[in-house]
C-alpha positions in Angstrom: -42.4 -124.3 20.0 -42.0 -125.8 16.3 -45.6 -127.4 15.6 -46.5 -130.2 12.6 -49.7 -130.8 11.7 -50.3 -133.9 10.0 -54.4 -134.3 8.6 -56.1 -137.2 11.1 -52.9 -136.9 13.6 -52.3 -134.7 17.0 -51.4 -131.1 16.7 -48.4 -131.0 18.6 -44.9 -132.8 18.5 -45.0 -135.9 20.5 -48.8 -136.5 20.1 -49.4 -139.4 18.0 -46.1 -138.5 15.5 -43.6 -141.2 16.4 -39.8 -139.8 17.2 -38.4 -141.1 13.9 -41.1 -138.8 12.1 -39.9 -136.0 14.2 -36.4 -136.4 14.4 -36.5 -136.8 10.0 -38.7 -133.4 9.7 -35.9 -131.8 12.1 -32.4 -133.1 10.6 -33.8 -133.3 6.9 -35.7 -130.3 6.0 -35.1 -127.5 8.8 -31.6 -127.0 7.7 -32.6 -126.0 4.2 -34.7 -123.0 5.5 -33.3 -119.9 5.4 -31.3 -118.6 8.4 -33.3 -115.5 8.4 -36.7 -117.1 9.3 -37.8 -119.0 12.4 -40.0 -122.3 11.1 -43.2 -121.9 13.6 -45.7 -124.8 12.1 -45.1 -127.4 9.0 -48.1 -128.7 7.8 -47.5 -131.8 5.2 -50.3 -133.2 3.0 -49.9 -135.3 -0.4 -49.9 -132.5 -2.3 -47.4 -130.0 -1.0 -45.4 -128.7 1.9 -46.6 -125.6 3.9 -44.2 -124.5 6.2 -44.9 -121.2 8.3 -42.4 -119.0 9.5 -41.7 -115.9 10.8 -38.7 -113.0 10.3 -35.9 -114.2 13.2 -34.8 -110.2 13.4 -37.7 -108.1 15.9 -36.3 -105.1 14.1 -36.4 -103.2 10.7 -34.7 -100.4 9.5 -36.2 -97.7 7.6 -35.6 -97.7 4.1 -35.6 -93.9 4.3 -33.5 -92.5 7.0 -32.0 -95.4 8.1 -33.3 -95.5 11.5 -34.4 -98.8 13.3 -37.7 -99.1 14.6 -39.2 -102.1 16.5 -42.8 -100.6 16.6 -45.4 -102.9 14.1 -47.6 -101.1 12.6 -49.2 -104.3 11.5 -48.5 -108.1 9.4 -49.1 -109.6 6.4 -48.9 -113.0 4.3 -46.1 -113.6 1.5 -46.3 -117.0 0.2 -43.0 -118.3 -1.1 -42.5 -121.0 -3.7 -39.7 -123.2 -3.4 -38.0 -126.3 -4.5 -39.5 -129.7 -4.1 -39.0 -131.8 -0.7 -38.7 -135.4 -1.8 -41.5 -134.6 -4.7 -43.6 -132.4 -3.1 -43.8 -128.9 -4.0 -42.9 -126.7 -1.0 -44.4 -123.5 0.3 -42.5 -120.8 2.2 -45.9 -118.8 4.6 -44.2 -115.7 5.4 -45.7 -113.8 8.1 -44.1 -110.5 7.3 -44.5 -107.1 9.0 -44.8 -103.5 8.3 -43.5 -101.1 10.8 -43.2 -97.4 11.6 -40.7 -95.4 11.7 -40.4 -92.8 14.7 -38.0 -90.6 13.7 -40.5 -87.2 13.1 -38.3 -85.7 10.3 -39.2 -88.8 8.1 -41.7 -88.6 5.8 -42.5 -92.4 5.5 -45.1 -93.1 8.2 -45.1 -97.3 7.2 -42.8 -99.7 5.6 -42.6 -103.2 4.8 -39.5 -105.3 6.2 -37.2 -106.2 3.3 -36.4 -109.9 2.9 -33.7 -109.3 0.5 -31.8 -112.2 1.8 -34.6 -114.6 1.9 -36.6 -113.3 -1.6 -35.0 -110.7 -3.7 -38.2 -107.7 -4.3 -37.8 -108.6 -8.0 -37.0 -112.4 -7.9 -39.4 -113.8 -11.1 -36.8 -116.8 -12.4 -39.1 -119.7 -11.3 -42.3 -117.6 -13.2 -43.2 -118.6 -16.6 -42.4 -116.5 -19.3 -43.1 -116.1 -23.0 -39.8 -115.7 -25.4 -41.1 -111.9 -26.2 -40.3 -111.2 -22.3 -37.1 -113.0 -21.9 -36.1 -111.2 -24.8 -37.3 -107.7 -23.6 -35.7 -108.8 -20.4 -32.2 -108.7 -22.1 -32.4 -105.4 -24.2 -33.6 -104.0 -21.0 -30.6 -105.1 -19.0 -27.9 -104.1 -21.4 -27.2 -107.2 -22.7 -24.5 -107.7 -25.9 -24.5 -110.3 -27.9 -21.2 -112.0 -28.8 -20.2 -112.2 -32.8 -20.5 -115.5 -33.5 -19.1 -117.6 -36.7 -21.4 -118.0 -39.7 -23.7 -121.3 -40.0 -22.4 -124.2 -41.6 -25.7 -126.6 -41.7 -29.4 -125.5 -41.1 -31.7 -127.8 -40.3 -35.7 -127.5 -40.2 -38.0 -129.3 -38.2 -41.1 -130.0 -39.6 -43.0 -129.3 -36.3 -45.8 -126.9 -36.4 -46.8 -124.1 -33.9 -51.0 -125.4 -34.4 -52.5 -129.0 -35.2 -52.9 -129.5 -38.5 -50.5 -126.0 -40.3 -47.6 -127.6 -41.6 
């Protein structure tokens, strides 16, 4: 049962929410979650959005050998940062899980379910990054530059890196 919490309002769906404040949170922002994960809470406040979910599939396979295990071992928190909502910053709570694998000749006890589809392992775009590492970031990938035609007109802007060193 899909539960929003709203700060001085009742816990549940159908408490003190009226049905127009319902029926917006359902048509408006569940379809934008991933198909992947099952939304469990959504907890608004004037900051941000916090909406918890969990992994639809009860199943993982093992990154090893393949095989597909539903045992949990045990769970953890990902937090997820995504697009603004109508101006609020939203938060994707992942409850993820590591499981085990049973097959004896594997030698990974433990793994972590991939949500490749959901967040990529190595998905940084939305982080910050100084010109040095962007620029790392494409000699590292293999990148080649395209020859370009000279300059015609340079121009200099008179705007300093520090107050006051012109």
């Amino acid at each position: 049962m899909l539960r929003v919490v709203v700060p001085g309002r009742s816990e549940h769906i159908g408490g003190t929410l009226s049905s127009f404040e319902v029926s917006f949170l359902s048509k408006r922002l569940l379809p934008l979650i991933p198909a992947g994960l099952l939304v469990q809470q959504i907890l608004p406040s004037p900051d941000y959005l916090t909406i918890l979910v969990t992994p639809r599939q009860a199943w993982a396979a093992c990154p090893t050998c393949a095989a597909p295990t539903r045992r949990v071992h045990s769970q953890y928190d990902r937090i997820l940062h995504d697009l603004p909502w109508q101006g609020r910053p939203v938060r994707l709570h992942v409850r993820a899980r590591r499981f085990r694998c049973l097959q004896p000749a594997c030698p990974r006890v433990a793994f972590a379910e991939r949500l490749t589809d959901i967040a990529p392992p190595a998905a940084r775009l939305a982080m910050p990054a100084s010109a040095d590492t962007l620029l790392r970031m494409v000699r590292r990938a293999g990148a080649t530059l395209e020859p370009r035609p000279a300059v015609r007109v340079l121009a200099v802007d008179e705007w300093a890196w520090r107050r006051g060193h012109r």
